[in-house]
Structures are given as structure tokens and as C-alpha cells.
KEKE-3310 file (N, C-alpha, C; in steps of 0.2 Angstrom, whole numbers, plus 5000, padded with zeros to 4 digits):
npx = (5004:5001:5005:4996:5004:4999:4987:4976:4962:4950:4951:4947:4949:4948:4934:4925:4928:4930:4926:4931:4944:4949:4944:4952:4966:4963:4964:4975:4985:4985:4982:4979:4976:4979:4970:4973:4966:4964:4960:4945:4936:4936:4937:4924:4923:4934:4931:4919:4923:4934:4925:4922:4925:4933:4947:4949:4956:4959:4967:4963:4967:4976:4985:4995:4998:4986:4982:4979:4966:4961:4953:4956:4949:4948:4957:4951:4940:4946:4952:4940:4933:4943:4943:4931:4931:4941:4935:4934:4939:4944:4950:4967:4976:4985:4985:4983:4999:5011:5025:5028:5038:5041:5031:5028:5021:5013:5009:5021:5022:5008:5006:5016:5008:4997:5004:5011:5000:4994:5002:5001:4988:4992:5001:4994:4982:4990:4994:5000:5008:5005:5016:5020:5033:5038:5054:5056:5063:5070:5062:5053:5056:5060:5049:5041:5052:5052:5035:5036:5033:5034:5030:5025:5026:5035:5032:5032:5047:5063:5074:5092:5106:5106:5098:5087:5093:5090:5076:5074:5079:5071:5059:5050:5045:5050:5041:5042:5039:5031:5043:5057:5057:5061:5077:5085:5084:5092:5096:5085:5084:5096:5095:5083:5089:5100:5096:5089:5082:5070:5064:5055:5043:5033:5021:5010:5006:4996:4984:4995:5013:5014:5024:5039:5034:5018:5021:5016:5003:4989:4990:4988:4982:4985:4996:5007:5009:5021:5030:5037:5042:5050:5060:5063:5071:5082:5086:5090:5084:5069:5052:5042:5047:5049:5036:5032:5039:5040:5025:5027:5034:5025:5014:5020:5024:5008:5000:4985:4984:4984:4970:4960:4963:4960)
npy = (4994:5011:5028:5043:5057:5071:5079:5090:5088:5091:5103:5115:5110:5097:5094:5089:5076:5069:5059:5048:5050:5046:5035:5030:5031:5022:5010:5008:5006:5016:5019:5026:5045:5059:5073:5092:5103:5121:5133:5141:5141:5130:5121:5111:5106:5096:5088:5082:5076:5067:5060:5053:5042:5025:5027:5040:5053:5068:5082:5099:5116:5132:5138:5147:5154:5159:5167:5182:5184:5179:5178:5184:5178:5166:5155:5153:5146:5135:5128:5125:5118:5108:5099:5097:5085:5077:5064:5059:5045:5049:5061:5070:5078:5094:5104:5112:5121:5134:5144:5156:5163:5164:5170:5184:5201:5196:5197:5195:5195:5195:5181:5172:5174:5169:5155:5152:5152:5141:5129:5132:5125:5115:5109:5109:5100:5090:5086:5080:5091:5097:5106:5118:5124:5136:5142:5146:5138:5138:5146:5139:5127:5133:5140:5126:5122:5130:5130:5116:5107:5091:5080:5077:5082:5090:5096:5095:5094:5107:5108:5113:5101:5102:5108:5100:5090:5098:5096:5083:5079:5085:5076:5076:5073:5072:5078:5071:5073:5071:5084:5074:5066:5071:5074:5086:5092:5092:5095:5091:5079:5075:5074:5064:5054:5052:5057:5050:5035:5033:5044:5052:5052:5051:5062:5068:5083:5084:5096:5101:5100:5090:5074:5069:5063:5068:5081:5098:5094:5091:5086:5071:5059:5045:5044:5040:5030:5027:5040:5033:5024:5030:5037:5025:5020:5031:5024:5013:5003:4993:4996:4990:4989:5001:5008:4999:5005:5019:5019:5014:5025:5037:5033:5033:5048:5054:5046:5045:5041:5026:5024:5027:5016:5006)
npz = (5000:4998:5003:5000:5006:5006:4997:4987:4985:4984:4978:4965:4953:4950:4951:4939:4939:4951:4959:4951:4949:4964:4964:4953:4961:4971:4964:4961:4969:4981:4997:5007:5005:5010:5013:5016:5024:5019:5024:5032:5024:5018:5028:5031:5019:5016:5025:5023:5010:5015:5020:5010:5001:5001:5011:5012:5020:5033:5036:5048:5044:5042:5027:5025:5013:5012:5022:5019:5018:5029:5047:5062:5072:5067:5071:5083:5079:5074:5082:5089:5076:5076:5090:5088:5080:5083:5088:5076:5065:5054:5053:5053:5058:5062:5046:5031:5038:5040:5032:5019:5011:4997:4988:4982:4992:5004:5021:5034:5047:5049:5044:5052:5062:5064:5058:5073:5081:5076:5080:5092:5096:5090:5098:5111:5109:5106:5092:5075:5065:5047:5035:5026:5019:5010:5006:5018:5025:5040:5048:5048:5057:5066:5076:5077:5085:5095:5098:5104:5096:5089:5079:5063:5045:5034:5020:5005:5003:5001:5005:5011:5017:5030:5035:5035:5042:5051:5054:5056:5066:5077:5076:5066:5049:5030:5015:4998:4982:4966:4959:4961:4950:4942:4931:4930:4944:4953:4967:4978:4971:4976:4989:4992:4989:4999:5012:5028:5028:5036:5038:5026:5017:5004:4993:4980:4981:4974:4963:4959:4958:4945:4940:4931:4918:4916:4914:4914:4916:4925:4942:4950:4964:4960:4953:4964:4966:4954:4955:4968:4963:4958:4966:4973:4964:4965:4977:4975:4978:4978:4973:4980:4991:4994:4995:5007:5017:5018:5019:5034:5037:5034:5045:5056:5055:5054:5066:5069:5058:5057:5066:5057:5047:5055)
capx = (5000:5006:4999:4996:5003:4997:4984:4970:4956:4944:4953:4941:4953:4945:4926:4924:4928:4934:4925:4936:4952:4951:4943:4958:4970:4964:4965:4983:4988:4986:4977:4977:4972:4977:4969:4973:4964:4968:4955:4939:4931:4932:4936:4917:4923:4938:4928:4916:4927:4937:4922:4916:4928:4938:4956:4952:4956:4959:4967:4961:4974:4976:4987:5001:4994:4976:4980:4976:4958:4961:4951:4959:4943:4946:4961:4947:4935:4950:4950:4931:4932:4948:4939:4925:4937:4945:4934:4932:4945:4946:4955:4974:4979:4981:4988:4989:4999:5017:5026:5026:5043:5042:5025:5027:5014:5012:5014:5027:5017:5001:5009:5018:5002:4994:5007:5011:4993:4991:5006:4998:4984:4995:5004:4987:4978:4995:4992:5005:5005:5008:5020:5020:5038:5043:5059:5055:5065:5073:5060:5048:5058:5061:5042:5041:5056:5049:5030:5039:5031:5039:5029:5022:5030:5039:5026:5037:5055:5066:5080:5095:5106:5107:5090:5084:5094:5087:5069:5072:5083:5064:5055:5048:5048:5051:5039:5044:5035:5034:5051:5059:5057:5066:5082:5088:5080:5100:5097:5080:5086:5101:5090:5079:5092:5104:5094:5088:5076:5066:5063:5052:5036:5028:5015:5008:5001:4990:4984:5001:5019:5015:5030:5040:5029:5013:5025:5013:4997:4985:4993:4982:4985:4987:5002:5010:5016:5027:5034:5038:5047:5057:5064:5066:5077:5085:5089:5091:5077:5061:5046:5038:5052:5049:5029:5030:5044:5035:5020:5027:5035:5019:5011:5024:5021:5003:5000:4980:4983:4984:4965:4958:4962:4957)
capy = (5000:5017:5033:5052:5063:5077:5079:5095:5082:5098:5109:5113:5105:5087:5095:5086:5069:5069:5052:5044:5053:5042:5026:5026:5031:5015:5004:5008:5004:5019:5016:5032:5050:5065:5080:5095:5110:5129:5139:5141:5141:5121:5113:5105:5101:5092:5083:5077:5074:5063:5052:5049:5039:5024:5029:5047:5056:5074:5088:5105:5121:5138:5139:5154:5160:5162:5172:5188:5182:5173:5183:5182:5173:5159:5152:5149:5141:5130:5125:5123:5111:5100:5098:5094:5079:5072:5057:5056:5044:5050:5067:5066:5082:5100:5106:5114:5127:5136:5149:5155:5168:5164:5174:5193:5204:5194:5200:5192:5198:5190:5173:5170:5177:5162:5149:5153:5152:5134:5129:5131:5123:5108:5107:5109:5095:5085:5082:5082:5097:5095:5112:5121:5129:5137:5149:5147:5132:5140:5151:5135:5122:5138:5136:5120:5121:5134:5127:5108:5100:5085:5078:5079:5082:5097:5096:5097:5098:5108:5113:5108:5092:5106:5111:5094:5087:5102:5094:5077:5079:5089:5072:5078:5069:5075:5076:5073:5071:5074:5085:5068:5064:5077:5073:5093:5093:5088:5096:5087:5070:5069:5072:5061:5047:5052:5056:5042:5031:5033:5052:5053:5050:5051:5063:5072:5090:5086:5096:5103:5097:5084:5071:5071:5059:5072:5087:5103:5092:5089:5080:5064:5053:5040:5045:5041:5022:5031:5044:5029:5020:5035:5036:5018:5019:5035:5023:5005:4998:4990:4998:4986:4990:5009:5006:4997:5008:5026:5020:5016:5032:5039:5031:5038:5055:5056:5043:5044:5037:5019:5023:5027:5010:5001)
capz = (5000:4998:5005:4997:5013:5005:4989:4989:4981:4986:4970:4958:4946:4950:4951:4934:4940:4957:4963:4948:4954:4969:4964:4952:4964:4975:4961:4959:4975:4985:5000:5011:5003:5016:5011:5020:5022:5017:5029:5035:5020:5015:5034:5032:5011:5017:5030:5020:5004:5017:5020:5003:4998:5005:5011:5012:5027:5030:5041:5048:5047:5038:5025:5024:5005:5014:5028:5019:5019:5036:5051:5069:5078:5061:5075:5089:5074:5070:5087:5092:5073:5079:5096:5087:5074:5089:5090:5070:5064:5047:5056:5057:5061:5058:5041:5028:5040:5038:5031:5011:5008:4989:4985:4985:4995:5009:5026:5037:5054:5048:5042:5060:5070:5061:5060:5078:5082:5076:5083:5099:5095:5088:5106:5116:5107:5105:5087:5072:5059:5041:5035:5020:5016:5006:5006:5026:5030:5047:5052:5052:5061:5075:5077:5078:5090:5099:5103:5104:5090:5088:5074:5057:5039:5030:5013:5000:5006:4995:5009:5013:5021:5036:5037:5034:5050:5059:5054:5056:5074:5078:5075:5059:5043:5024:5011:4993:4976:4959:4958:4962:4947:4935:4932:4933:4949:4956:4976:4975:4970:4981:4996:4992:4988:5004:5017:5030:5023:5037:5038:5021:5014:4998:4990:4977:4980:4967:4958:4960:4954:4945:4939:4922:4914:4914:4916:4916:4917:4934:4945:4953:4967:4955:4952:4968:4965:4948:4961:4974:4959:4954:4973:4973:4961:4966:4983:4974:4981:4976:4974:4986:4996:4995:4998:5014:5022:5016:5023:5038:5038:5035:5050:5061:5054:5055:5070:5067:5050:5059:5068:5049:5044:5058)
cpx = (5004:4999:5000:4999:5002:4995:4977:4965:4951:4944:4948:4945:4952:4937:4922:4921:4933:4933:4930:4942:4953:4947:4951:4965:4971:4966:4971:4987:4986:4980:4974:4978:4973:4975:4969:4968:4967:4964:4949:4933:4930:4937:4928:4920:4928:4936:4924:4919:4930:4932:4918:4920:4934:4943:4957:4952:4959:4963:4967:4967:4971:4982:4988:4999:4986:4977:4979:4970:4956:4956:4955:4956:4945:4951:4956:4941:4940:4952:4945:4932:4937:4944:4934:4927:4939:4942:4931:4940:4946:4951:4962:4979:4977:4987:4983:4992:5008:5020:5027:5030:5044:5037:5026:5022:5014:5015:5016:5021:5012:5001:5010:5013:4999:4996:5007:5005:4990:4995:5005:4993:4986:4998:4999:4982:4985:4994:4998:5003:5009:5009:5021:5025:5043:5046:5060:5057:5067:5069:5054:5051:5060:5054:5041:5046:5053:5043:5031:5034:5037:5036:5026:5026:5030:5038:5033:5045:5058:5072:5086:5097:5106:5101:5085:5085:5089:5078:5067:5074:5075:5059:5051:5049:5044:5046:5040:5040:5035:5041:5056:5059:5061:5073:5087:5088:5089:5099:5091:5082:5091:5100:5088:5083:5097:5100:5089:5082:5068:5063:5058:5046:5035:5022:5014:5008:4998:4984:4990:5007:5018:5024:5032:5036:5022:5017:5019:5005:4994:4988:4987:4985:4986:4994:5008:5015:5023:5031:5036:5043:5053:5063:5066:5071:5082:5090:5093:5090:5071:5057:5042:5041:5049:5040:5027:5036:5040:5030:5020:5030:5027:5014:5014:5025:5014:5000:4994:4979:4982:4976:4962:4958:4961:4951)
cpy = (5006:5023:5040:5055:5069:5079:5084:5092:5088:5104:5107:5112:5098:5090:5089:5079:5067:5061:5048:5044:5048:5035:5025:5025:5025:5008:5006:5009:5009:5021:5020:5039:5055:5071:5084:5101:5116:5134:5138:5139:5133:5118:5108:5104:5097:5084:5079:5073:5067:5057:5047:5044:5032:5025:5035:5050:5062:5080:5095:5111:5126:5138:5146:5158:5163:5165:5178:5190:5178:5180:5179:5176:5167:5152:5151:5145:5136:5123:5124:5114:5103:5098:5092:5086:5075:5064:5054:5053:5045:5057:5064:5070:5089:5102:5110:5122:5130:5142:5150:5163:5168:5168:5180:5195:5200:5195:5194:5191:5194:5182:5170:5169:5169:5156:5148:5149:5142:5129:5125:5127:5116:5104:5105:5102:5089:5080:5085:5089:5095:5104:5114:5126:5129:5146:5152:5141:5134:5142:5145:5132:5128:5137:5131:5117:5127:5132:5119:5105:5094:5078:5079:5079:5090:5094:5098:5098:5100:5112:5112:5103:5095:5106:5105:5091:5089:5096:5088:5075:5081:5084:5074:5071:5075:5072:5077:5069:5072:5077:5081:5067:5067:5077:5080:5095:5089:5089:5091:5080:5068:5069:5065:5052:5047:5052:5051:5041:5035:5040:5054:5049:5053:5056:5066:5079:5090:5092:5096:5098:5089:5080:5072:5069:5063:5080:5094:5101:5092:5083:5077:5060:5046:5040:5044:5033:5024:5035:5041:5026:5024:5036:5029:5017:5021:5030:5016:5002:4997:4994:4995:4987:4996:5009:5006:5004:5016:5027:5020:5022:5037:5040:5036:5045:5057:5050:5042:5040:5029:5018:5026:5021:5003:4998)
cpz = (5000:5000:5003:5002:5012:4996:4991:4985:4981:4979:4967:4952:4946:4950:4947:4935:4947:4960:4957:4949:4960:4969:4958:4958:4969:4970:4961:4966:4980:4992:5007:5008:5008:5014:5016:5018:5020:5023:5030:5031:5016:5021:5032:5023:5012:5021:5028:5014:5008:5018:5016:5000:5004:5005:5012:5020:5026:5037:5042:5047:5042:5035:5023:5018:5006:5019:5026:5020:5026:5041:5059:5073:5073:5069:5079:5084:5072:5077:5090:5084:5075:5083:5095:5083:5077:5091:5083:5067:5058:5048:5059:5058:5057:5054:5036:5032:5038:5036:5023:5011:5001:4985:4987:4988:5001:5016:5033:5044:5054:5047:5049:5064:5067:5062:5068:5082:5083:5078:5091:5100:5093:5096:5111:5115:5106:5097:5081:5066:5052:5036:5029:5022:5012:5005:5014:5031:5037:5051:5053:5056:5070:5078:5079:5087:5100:5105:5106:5102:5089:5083:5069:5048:5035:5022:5007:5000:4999:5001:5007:5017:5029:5039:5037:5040:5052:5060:5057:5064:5077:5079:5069:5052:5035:5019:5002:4988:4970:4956:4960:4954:4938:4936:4931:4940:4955:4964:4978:4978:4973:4988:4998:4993:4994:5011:5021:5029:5027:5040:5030:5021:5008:4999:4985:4977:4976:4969:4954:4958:4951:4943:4932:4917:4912:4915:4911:4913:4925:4936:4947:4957:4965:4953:4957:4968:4960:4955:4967:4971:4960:4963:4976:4971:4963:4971:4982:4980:4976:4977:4979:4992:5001:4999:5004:5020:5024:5019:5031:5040:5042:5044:5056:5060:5059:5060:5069:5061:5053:5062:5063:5046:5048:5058)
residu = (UNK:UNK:UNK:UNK:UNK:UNK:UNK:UNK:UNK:UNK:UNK:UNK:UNK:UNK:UNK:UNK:UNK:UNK:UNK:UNK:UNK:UNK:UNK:UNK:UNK:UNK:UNK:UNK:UNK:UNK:UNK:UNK:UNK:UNK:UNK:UNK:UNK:UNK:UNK:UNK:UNK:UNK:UNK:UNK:UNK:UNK:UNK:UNK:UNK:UNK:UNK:UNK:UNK:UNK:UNK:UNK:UNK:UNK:UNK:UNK:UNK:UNK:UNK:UNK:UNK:UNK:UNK:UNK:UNK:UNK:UNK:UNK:UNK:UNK:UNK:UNK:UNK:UNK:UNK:UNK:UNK:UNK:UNK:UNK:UNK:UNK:UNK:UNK:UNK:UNK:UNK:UNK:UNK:UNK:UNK:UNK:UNK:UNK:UNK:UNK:UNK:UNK:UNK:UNK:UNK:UNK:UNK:UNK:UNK:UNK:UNK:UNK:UNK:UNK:UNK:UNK:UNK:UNK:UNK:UNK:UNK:UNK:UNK:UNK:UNK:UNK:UNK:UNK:UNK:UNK:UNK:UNK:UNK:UNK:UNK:UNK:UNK:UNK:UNK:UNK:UNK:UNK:UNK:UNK:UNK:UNK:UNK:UNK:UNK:UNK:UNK:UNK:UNK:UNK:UNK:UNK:UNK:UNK:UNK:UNK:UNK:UNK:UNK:UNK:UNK:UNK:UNK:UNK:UNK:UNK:UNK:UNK:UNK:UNK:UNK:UNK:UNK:UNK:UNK:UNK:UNK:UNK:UNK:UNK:UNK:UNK:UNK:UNK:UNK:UNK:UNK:UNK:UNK:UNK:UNK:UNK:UNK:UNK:UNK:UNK:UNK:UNK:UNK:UNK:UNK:UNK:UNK:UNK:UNK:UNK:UNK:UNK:UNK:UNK:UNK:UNK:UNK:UNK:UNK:UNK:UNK:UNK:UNK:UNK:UNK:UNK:UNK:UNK:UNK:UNK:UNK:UNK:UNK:UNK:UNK:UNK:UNK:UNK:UNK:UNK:UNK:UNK:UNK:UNK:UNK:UNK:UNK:UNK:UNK:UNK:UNK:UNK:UNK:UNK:UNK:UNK:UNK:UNK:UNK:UNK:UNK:UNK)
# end
């Protein structure tokens, strides 16, 4: 089995045909589906998205490119809904949250108040977060360090083997996808193939990067065995190999993900 750690199934880039999106995605091995949120405005579409389907699961947060439109009380609405999620086992934690240095306009003060924010809310409910960074490797794992988080996954890792440690010393794990698979992509793939096996997981961001094979098509969690191969190879390992190891990754990430499949 292999599992998505991160796929926005909610984008209206699957509107069309979203229930095929993820019955493919289960025929082709992949057996868990996390979709995170972005803000206030689709917690109840993630929460349902997550139960329509098997395999899907889903968690609460505010992401960093939505805090222009975020409102301060959204932080005690994010906490009234975890609260509320706490004894649905398709919830396995709070994301999409983090920091975002590579989008102009965005104010720094407002992104913190937020990350910050839910941070605390991660610590208070003892549940893992799933970290959007980008261009904000240091200033998130200080966060992290700061409110002691001690687990979750860094969405996309693109750091370095520096910031990588800091991450994974943190109890954290890295998530890598699609750009794994470009062979330009040289900082990338010699992460992916150097650093310890068991610090990684697999996902998508579909809609988002897809792999070289659809290079500037819609990405789909279908796609997640191909990008499990390509890091297979990268490690010289099996697929089946990379599958069972990822997912347990995964699990030790997202610890709920084991009460989902129970």
C-alpha cells in the first residue's frame, strides 16, 4: 500500500471527475488519501470529501497564502472544529499550515500570527502538523522548536542536508513528490536518495507538481506508485520495498493514520 501525505482532492481542478480521481488512485495501489485544508472556508469540504471515499482522510489548518483572507477569531474556529474531529477517525491532524517567503505581498506579521497560532493549538491537542515551506526552512523548524512540536512532515521539502537534519533531529519527517522525478531537479534527488530512509514519505500535492511523465498536466494521486518508483530507484530499492517503508513512515508522521484503517 502506499499513501498520498498530501493531495488538495477539494481543488476545483478534479470538480469534473473527482469520485474517479480516487477510485483510480485506490486501484493503483494507494490506500490512504490526506487531504489538508487551506481555511475556514472548506474545513466541512475536506471533512466530507474525506468520508466519501475509501482511504480518504483529511486535516484542519490555515494555510500561509490564505492568511490575507484569514480573520483572527478563524484560530478559535479551528479550534472549536479539531475539538470537534477528535473522535472522527478520518482526522489526522492540523495542516495545511506554515510559512510562504516565495509569494510577493504577503505579510510576514500575519503569516507568524497564524502559523504561531496553530502551533499552539498543535501542542494543546498533541496532534502532528503538516508544514507548508517554502523559502521558510529556518523560520519554520524555529516554530516547531519553539512550541515543541515533535511531529508531522515538511510538505514538499526543497532545503538543505542542514535544514533537513534540523527537521528530522525535531522528529519531523520530509515530504517529497513529483520533483523527484526530474532529472535537473539535482538538490532534490540527492535528498531524496541520501537522506535516512526513514525520515520521508511520499506525496503528490495534486493538483500541483505533477512528475515528468505528465510534466505541466494535473497532477492525481494515481500518480503516487510512479513517484515511489522514481525514489526507489534513486535509493536502489524495490518499489515494494519503498511502499511498505513510506507508509510506515507515513504512519509515524501522521500517528492517526493507523486509527483510519482500523
Amino acid at each position: 500500500m502506499w499513501i498520498d501525505t498530501h493531495c488538495h482532492l477539494d481543488a476545483s481542478e478534479f470538480d469534473a471527475d473527482r469520485e474517479h480521481v480516487a477510485a483510480a488512485a485506490h486501484r493503483a495501489g494507494v490506500g490512504r488519501i490526506v487531504i489538508p485544508a487551506i481555511g475556514r472556508e472548506n474545513f466541512a469540504a475536506v471533512r466530507e470529501l474525506a468520508h466519501s471515499f475509501e482511504g480518504g482522510v483529511y486535516a484542519l489548518g490555515i494555510h500561509p497564502l490564505f492568511t490575507p483572507s484569514a480573520q483572527e477569531h478563524d484560530l478559535e474556529l479551528l479550534r472549536a472544529e479539531i475539538e470537534a474531529s477528535l473522535d472522527d477517525p478520518r482526522f489526522v491532524g492540523i495542516g495545511e499550515i506554515g510559512l510562504d517567503y516565495f509569494v510577493d505581498g504577503l505579510d510576514d506579521d500575519r503569516q507568524q500570527f497564524f502559523y504561531n497560532g496553530q502551533l499552539q493549538i498543535a501542542r494543546e491537542f498533541d496532534l502532528p502538523v503538516i508544514c507548508h515551506v517554502r523559502k521558510s526552512q529556518d523560520q519554520v523548524i524555529k516554530g516547531l522548536r519553539r512550541h515543541q512540536i515533535h511531529r508531522g512532515i515538511a510538505h514538499a521539502f526543497n532545503g538543505s542536508f542542514q535544514q533537513a537534519k534540523a527537521y528530522i533531529d525535531q522528529g519531523m519527517h520530509l515530504g517529497f513528490g513529483g520533483n523527484l522525478t526530474f532529472e535537473r531537479a539535482r538538490q532534490i534527488r540527492r535528498l531524496a536518495e541520501q537522506l535516512p530512509f526513514d525520515a520521508l514519505v511520499v506525496e503528490t500535492d495534486a493538483p500541483d507538481i505533477p512528475p515528468a511523465w505528465i510534466y505541466k498536466q494535473r497532477n492525481s494521486p494515481e500518480q503516487i506508485p510512479g513517484i515511489g518508483a522514481g525514489l526507489a530507484q534513486l535509493r536502489g530499492t524495490t518499489a515494494d520495498e519503498t511502499a511498505l517503508r513510506t507508509t510506515a513512515n507515513a504512519l509515524a508522521a501522521l500517528p492517526r493514520l493507523a486509527v483510519s484503517s482500523a
